[in-house]
N, C-alpha and C positions, 0 to 999 in steps of 0.2 A: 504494500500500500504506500504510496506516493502522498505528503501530505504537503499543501499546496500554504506558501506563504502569504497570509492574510492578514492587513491591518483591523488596529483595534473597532475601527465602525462594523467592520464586517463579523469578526468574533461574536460583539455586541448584538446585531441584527440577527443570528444564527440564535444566540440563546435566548434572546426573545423570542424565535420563533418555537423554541419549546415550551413556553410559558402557554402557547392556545392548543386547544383541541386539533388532532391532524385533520380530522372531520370540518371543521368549522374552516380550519386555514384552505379548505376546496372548496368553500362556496364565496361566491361573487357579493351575496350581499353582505353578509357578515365584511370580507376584505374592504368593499366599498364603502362601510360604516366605519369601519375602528380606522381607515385613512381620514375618512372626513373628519370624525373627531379629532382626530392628532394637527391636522392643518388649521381647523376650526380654533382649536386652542393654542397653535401659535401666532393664527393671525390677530385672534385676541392680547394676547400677551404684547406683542408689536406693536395696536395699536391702540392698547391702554393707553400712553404717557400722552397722545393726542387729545383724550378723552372719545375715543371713536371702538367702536365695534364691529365686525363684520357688515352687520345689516347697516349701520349706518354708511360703511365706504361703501355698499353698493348701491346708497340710493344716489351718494354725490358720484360716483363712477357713472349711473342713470343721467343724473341732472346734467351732470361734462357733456355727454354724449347726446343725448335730445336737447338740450334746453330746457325751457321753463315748460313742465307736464303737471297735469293734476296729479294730486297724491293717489286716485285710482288708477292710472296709465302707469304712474311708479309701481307702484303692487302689483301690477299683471309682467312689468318685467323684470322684477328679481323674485315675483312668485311668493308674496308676503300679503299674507292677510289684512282685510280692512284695518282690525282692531288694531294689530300690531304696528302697522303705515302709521296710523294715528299716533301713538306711543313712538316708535322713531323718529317723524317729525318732529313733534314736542320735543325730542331731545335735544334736537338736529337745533332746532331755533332754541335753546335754551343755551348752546354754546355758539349761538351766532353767527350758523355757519347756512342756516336756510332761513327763508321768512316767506310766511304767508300773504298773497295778495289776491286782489279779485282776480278770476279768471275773465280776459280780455273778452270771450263769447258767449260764457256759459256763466250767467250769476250764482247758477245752484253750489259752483267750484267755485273753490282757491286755486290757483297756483302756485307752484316751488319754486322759488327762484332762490340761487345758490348765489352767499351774499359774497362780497368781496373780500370778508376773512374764508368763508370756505372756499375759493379760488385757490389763497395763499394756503389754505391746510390741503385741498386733494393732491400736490405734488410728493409732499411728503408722504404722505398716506399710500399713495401708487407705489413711492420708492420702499416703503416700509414692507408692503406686498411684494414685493418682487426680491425682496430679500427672502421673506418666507421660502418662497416657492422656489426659491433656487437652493434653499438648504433643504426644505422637505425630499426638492428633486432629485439633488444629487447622487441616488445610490445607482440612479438612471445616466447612460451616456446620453450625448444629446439628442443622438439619433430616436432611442427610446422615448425620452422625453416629447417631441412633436410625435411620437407615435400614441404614447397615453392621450396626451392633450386629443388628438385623433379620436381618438375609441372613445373618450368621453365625454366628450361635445355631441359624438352620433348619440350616445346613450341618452344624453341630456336631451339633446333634441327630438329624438326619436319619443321619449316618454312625455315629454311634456305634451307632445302635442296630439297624443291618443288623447282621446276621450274618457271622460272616469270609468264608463261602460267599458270600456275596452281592456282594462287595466284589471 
């Protein structure tokens, strides 16, 4: 037996892998959970010192990229419930980073508009993400890396857009 020289990340990930079930480490949803929460919790961690949270970078990732949308238009694209939108907002403008105004067509809406301190906070916020994901990524070559990102945009894609019937 040939025993093949390995840095300490990789020793590390190997005995972690002994800590789950063999059963459990061959199913897909299980793997696609315990990853989400491992990234989920460091992009938390990241972007504590901000005062921002996942859901909050992606309503300002939202706002960067559409403009000023109703807080329902927000929720159908990072897939966050009414109540929750509500609750995020509030935060979002509690640090001054979004503000409520009339919707220019529709009186029944507000509009988000991303204030000029949340301009100066989503660059940070992007670079603090892309730290994440290059450390979470790293046990991937690059190659691999645009291959995941691949597989799970279809996945994403593909499910969001069945119907609950179908699911």
């Amino acid at each position: 037996m040939i025993l093949k020289k390995t840095d300490k990340k990789t020793e590390e990930s190997q005995e972690a892998g002994t800590w789950f079930s063999e059963r459990l480490l061959g199913k897909a949803g299980f793997l696609l959970n315990k990853a989400a929460q491992k990234v989920r919790d460091a992009y938390e961690a990241q972007l504590s010192p901000l005062g921002l949270t996942g859901k909050h970078y992606g309503v300002l990732a939202v706002l960067e990229e559409k403009g000023s949308v109703t807080q329902h238009e927000i929720g159908k694209c990072v897939y966050i419930d009414r109540t929750t939108m509500v609750s995020v907002i509030d935060d979002l403008e509690k640090l001054g980073l979004v503000e409520r105004k009339e919707h220019p067509t529709d009186r029944r809406s507000h509009a988000i508009y991303m204030t000029v301190k949340g301009k100066e906070t989503l660059p940070k916020a992007h670079q603090l993400g892309v730290s994440v994901e290059k450390r979470f990524l790293e046990c991937f070559s690059a190659k691999e890396q645009k291959e995941l990102i691949k597989l799970l945009r279809m996945l994403v894609v593909t499910h969001y857009a069945v119907t609950k019937e179908k699911v």
